[in-house]
BAPAKE-711514 format. One record per residue (C-alpha): residue in three letters; x, y, z; residue number from 0. Coordinates in nm, 3 decimals, decimal comma, always signed. Each point is the difference from the previous one (the first is absolute). Example, Ala and Ser with C-alpha at 12.3 -4.5 7.8 and 13.67 -1.06 7.14 Angstrom:
// residues 2
vextor res: Ala	X: +1,230	Y: -0,450	Z: +0,780	n: 0
vextor res: Ser	X: +0,137	Y: +0,344	Z: -0,066	n: 1
This chain:
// residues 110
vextor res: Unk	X: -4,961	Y: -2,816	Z: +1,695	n: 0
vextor res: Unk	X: +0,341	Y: -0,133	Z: -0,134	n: 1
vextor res: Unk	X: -0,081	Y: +0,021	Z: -0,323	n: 2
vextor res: Unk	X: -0,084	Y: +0,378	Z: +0,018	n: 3
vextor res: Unk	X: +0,342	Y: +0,058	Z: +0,213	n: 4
vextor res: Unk	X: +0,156	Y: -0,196	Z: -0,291	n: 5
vextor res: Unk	X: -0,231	Y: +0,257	Z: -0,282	n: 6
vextor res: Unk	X: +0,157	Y: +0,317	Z: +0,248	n: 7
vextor res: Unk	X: +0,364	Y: -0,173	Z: -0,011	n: 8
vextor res: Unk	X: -0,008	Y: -0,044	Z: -0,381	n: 9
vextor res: Unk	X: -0,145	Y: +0,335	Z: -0,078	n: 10
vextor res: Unk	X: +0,287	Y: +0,164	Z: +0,256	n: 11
vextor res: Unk	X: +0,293	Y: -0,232	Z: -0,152	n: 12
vextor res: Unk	X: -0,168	Y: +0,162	Z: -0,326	n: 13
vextor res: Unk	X: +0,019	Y: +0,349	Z: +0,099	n: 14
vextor res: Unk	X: +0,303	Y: -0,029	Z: +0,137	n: 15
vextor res: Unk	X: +0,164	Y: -0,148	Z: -0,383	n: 16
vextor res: Unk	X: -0,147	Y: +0,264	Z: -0,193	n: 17
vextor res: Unk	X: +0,104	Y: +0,311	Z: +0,194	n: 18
vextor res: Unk	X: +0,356	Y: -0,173	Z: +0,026	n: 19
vextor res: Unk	X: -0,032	Y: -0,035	Z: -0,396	n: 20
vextor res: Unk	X: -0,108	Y: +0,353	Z: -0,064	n: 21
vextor res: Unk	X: +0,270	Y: +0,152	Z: +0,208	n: 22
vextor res: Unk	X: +0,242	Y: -0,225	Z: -0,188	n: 23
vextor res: Unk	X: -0,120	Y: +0,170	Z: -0,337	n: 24
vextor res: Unk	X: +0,214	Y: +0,283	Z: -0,048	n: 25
vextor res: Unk	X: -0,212	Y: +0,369	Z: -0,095	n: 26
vextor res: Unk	X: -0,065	Y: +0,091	Z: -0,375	n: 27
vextor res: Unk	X: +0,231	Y: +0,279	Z: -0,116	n: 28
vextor res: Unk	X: -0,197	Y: +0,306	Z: -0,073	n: 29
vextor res: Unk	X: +0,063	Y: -0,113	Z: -0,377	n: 30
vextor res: Unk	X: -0,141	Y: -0,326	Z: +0,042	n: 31
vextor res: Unk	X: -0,295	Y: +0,125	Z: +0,134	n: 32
vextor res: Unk	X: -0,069	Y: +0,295	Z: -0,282	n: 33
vextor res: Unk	X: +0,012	Y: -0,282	Z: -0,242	n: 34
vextor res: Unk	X: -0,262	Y: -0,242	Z: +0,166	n: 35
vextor res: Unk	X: -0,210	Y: +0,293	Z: +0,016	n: 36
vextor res: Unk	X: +0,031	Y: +0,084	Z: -0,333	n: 37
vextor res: Unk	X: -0,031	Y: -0,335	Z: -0,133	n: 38
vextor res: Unk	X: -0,324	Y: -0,045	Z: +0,218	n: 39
vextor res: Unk	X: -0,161	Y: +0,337	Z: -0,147	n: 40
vextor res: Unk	X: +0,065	Y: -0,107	Z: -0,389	n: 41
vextor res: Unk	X: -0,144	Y: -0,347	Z: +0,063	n: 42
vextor res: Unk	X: -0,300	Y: +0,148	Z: +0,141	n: 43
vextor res: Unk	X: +0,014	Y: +0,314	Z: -0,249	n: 44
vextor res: Unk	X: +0,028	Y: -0,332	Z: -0,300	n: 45
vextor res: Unk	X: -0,271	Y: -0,160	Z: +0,166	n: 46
vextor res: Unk	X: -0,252	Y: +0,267	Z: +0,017	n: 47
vextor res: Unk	X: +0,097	Y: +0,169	Z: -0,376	n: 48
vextor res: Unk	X: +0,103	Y: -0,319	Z: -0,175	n: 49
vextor res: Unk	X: +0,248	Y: -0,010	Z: -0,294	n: 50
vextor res: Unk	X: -0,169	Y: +0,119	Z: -0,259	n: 51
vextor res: Unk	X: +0,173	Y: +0,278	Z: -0,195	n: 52
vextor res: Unk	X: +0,341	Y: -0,079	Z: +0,181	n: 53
vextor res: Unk	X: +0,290	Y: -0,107	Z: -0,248	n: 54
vextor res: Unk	X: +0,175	Y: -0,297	Z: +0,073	n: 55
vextor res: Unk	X: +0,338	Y: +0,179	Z: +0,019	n: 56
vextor res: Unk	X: -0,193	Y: +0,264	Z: +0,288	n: 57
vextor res: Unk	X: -0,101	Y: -0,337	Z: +0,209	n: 58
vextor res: Unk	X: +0,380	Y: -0,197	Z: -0,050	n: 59
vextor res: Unk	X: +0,179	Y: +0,319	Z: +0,074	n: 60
vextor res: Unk	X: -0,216	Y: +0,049	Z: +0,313	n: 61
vextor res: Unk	X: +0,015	Y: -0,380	Z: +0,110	n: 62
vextor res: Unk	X: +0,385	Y: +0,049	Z: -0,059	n: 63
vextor res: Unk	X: +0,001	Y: +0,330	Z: +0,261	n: 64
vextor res: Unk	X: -0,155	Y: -0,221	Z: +0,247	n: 65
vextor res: Unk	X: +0,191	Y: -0,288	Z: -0,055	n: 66
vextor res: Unk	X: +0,294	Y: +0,207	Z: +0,082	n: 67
vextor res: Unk	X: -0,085	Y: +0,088	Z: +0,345	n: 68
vextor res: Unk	X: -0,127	Y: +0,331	Z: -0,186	n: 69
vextor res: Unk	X: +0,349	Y: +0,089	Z: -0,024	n: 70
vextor res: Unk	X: +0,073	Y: +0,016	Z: -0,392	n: 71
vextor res: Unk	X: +0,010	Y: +0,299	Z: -0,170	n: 72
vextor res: Unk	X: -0,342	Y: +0,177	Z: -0,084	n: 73
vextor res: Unk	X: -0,062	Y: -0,087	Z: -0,399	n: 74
vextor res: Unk	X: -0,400	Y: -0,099	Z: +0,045	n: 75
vextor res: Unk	X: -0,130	Y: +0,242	Z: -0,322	n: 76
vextor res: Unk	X: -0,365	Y: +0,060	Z: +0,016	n: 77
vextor res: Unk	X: -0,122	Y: +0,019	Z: -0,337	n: 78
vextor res: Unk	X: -0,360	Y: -0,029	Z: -0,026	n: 79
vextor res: Unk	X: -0,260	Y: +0,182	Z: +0,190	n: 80
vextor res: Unk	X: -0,072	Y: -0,316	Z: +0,182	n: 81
vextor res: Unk	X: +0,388	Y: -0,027	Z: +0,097	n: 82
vextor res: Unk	X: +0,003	Y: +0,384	Z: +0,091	n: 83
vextor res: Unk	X: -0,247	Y: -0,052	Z: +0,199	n: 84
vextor res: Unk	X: +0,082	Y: -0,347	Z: +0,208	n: 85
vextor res: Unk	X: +0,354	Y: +0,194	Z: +0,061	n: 86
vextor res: Unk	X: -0,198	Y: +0,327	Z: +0,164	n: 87
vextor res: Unk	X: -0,157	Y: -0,254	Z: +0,197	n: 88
vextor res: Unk	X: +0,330	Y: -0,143	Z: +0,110	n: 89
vextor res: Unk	X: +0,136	Y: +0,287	Z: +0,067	n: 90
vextor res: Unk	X: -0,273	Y: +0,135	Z: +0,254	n: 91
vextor res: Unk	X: +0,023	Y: -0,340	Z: +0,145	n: 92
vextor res: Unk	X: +0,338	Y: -0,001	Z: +0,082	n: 93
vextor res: Unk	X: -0,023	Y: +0,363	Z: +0,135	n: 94
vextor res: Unk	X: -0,232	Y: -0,142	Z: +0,203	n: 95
vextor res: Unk	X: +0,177	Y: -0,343	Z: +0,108	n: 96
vextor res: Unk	X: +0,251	Y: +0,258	Z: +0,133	n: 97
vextor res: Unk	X: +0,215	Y: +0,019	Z: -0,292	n: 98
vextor res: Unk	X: +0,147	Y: +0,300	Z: -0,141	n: 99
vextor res: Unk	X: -0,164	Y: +0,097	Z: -0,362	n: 100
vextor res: Unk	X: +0,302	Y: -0,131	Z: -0,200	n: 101
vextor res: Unk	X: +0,014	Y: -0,339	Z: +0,150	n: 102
vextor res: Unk	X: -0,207	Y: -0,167	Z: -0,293	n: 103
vextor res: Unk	X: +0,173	Y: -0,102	Z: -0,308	n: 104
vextor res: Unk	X: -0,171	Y: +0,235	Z: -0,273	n: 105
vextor res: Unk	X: +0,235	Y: +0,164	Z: -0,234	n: 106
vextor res: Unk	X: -0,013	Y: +0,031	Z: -0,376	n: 107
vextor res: Unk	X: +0,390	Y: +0,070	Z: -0,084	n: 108
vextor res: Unk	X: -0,082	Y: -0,009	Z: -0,388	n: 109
């Protein structure tokens, strides 16, 4: 019997720590979040295409958007089909990650 009031105490004392710790955390800004949504749709959108076809300057110049907090200025250039194509992708899945269509990094400026 005391050592299941002493499980309930524990698990309580528990409870108690990690909702203090989560109301500590401050919110995401809307920006913050936009970016770990993105992020989370090219890994997946990587993961399910692979890298085949994609330059190395397409993948560095992405890596470098998200390393930014997605906040540099779009110069991602698809040139290949396969490029083209991973950056439709993107594009529908920040639309749908809430994200307005001109969010991801795709621009050729050349």
């Amino acid at each position: 019997m005391r050592v299941l009031a002493a499980v309930v105490l524990a698990c309580s004392i528990a409870g108690g720590l990690s909702s203090a710790l989560a109301q500590s955390t401050p919110p995401k800004s809307w920006p913050e979040v936009k970016c770990e949504r993105y992020e989370k749709a090219w890994i997946e959108a990587l993961a399910r295409r692979g890298r085949q076809g994609l330059s190395p300057e397409f993948i560095e110049r992405h890596e470098a958007f998200l390393a930014s907090g997605c906040t540099t200025q779009a110069d991602v250039c698809p040139r290949s089909a396969e490029e083209l194509g991973l950056a439709n992708i993107m594009v529908v899945a920040a639309m749908n990650a809430g994200t307005a269509s001109t969010f991801p990094p795709f621009a050729c400026r050349e």
